[in-house]
C-alpha positions as CSV (number, residue, x, y, z in Angstrom):
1,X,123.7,83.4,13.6
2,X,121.9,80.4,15.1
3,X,123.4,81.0,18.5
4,X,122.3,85.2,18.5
5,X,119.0,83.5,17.3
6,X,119.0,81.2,20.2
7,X,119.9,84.0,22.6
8,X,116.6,86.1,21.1
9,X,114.6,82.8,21.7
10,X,115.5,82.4,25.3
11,X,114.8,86.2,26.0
12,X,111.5,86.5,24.3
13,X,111.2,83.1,26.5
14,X,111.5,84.6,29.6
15,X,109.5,88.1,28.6
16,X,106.5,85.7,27.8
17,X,107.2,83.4,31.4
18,X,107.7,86.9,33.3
19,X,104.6,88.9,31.8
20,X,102.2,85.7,32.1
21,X,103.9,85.5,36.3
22,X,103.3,88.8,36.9
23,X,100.1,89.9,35.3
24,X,98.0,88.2,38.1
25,X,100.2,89.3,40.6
26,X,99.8,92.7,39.5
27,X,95.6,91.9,40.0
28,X,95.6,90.4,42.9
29,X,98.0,93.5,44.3
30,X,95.7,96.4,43.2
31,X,92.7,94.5,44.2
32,X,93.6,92.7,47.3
33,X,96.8,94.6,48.6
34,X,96.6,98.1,48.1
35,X,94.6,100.4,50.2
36,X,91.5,102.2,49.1
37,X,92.3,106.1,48.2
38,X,90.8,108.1,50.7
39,X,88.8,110.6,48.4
40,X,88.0,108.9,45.4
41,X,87.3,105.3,46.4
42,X,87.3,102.6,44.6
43,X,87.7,103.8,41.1
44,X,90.9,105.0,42.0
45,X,92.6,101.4,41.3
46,X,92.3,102.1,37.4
47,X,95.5,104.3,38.5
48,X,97.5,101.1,38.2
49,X,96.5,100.5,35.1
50,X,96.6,104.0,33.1
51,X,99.8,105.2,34.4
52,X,101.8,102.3,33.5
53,X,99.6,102.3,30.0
54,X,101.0,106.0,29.5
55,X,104.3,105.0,30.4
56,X,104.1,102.5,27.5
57,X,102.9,104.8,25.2
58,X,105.3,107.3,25.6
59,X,108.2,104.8,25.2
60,X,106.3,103.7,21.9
61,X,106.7,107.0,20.8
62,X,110.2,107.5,21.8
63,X,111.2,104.8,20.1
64,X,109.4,105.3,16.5
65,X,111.1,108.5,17.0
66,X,114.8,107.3,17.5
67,X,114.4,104.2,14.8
68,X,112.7,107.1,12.6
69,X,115.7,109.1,12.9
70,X,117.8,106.4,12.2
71,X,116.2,105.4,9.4
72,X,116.6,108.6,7.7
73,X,120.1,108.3,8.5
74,X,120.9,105.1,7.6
75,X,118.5,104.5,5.3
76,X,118.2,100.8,6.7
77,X,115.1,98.9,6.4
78,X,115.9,97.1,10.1
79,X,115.4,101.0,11.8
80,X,112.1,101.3,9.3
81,X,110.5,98.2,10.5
82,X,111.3,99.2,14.5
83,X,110.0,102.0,14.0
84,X,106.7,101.1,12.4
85,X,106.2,98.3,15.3
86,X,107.1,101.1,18.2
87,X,104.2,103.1,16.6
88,X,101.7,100.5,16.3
89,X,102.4,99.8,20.0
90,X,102.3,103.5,21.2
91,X,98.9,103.8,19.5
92,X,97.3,100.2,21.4
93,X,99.2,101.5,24.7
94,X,97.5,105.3,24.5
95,X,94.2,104.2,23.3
96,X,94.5,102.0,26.7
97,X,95.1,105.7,28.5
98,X,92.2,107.6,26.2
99,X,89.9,104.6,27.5
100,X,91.1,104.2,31.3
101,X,91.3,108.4,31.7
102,X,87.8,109.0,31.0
103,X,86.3,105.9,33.2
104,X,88.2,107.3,36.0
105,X,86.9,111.0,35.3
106,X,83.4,110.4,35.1
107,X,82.9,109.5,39.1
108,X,85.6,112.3,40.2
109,X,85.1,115.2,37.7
110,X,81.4,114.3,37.0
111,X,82.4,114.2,33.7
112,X,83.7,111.6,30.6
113,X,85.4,114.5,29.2
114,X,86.8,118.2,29.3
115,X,88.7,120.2,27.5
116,X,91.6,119.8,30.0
117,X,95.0,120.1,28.6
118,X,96.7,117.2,29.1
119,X,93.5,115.1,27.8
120,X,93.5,117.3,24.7
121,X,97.1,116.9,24.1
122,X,96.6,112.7,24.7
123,X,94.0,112.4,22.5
124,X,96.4,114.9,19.9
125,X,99.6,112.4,20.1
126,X,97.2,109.4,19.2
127,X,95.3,111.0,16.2
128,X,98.9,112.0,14.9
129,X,100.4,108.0,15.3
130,X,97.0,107.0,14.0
131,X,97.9,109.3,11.0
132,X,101.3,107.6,10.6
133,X,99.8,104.3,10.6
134,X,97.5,105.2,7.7
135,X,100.2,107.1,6.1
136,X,102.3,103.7,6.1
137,X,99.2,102.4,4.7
138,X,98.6,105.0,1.9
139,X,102.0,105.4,0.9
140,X,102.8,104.1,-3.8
141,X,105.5,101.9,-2.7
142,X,107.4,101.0,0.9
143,X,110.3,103.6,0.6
144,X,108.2,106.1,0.1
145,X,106.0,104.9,3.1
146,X,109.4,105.0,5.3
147,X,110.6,107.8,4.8
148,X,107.4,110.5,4.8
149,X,106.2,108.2,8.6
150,X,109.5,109.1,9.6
151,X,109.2,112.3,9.4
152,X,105.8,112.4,11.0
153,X,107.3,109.9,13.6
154,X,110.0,112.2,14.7
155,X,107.4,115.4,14.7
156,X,104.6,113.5,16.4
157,X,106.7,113.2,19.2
158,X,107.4,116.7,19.6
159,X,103.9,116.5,21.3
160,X,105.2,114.4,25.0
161,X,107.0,117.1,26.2
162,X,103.5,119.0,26.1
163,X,102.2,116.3,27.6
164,X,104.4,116.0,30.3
165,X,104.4,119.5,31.3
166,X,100.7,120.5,30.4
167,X,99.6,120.2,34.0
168,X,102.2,122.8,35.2
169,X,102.1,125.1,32.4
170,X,98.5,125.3,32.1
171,X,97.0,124.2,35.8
172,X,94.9,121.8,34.7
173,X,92.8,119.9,36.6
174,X,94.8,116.8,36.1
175,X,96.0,115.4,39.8
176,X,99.6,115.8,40.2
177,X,100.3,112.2,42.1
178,X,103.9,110.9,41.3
179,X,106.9,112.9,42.4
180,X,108.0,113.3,39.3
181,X,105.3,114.9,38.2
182,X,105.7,117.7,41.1
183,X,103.2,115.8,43.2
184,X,103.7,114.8,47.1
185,X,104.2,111.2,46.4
186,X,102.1,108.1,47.1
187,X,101.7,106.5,50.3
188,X,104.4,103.5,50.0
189,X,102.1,100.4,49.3
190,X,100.6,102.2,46.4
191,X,103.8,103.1,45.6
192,X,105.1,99.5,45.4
193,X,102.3,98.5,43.3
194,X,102.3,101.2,40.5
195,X,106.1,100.3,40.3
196,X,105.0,96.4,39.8
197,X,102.4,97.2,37.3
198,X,104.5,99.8,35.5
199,X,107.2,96.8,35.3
200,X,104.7,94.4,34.0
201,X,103.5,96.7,31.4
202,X,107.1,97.4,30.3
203,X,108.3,93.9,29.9
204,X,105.0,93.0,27.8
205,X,105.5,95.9,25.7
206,X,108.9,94.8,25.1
207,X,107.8,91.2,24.0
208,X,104.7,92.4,22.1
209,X,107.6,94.8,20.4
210,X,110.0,91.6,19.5
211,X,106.4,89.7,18.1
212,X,105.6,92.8,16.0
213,X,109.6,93.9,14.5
214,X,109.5,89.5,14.0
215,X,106.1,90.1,11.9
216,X,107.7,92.9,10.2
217,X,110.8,91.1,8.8
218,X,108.4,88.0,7.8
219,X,106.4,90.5,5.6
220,X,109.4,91.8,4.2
221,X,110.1,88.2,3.2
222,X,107.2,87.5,1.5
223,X,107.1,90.4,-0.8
224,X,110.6,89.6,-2.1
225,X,109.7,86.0,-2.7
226,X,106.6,87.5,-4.1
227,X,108.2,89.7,-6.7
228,X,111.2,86.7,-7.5
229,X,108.2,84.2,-8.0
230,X,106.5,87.0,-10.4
231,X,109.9,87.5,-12.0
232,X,110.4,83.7,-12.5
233,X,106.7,83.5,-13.8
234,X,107.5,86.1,-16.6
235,X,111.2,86.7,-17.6
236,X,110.4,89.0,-19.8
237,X,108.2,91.7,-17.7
238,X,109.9,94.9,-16.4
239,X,111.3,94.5,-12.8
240,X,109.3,95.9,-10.3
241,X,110.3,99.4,-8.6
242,X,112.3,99.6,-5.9
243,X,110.0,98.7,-2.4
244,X,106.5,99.0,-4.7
245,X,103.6,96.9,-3.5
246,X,102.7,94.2,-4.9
């Protein structure tokens, strides 16, 4: 145990050295290094910023979706806690994409806002993680809590396919840029720095992740000793059900 908890030290170690390297690099290559687009100026740099932000939120999702179904199978509080700290981070991550989208519409579209697909369907896949969040919140005691966000975990996500292919089905008038998308590509400089920024994001998600599940576990902690300390304070009082809040 101490030397898998020295292993976990010395990665979140070099999460926190690589994100706080590579964030500025990341600024100084979407200000200073990449070219301007062609048609929509300037604005057009929020790019780097609210693709890698979706890219984030979709492994959020992912994940709260896996550890959800995991949890249900397992029944292990470990996959609960995973799950409830992939959530939280797919809801910061795509309220970063509901922000950026619209500041980058308003100068190109003429608009904050439309009812365009792939916007609706964003703003759809928050309001349903927001939901679980509240839910977790809500919940009479912590198994309870588990099990009914895992199921709305596992639905919610339901909704990135949609997502993904809401341009194609639909036409929308969202641009189709990345190749994967079923766009022509970037030219290869911009290309270069979405890959850098979508890196960056990635790694920070993954140490905010490790900070968050880390949080988790702590709370966890603190009920139990908590409910012993109660215990201890009066012997002769029921025991308290099985994950109820204190």
């Amino acid at each position: 145990m101490p030397a898998r908890g020295s292993a976990a030290r010395l990665l979140e170690g070099l999460l926190l050295i690589a994100v706080a390297l590579l964030v500025p690099l990341c600024l100084y290559v979407v200000f200073a290094i990449v070219p301007t687009e062609e048609k929509m100026g300037i604005v057009q740099r929020i790019f780097y910023f609210h693709v890698p932000s979706a890219f984030a939120a979709f492994l959020g999702v992912g994940l709260c979706a896996l550890f959800s179904t995991l949890y249900l199978w397992r029944r292990e509080r470990r996959y609960d806690r995973m799950a409830h700290a992939s959530a939280e981070l797919g809801v910061l991550f795509c309220t970063i994409v509901l922000i950026t989208g619209p500041i980058w519409a308003r100068p190109v579209w003429g608009v904050w806002w439309t009812g365009e697909v792939r916007l609706t369907s964003t703003l759809i896949l928050w309001l349903i993680y927001v939901g679980y969040l509240l839910l977790r919140e809500n919940a009479l005691n912590r198994d309870q809590a588990a099990r009914w966000a895992a199921v709305v975990g596992i639905i919610g996500a339901m909704d990135m396919p949609i997502i993904y292919k809401s341009v194609e089905w639909w036409r929308g008038l969202h641009p189709k840029v990345l190749r994967i998308s079923g766009g022509g590509g970037l030219e290869p400089t911009m290309e270069k720095g979405l890959m850098l920024c979508t890196a960056t994001f990635l790694l920070l998600f993954a140490y905010l992740l490790i900070q968050r599940s880390r949080l988790g576990r702590l709370q966890d902690e603190i009920e139990a000793l908590t409910h012993a300390a109660r215990s201890v304070a009066a012997p002769g009082a029921a025991p308290a059900p099985n994950g109820a809040r204190p």
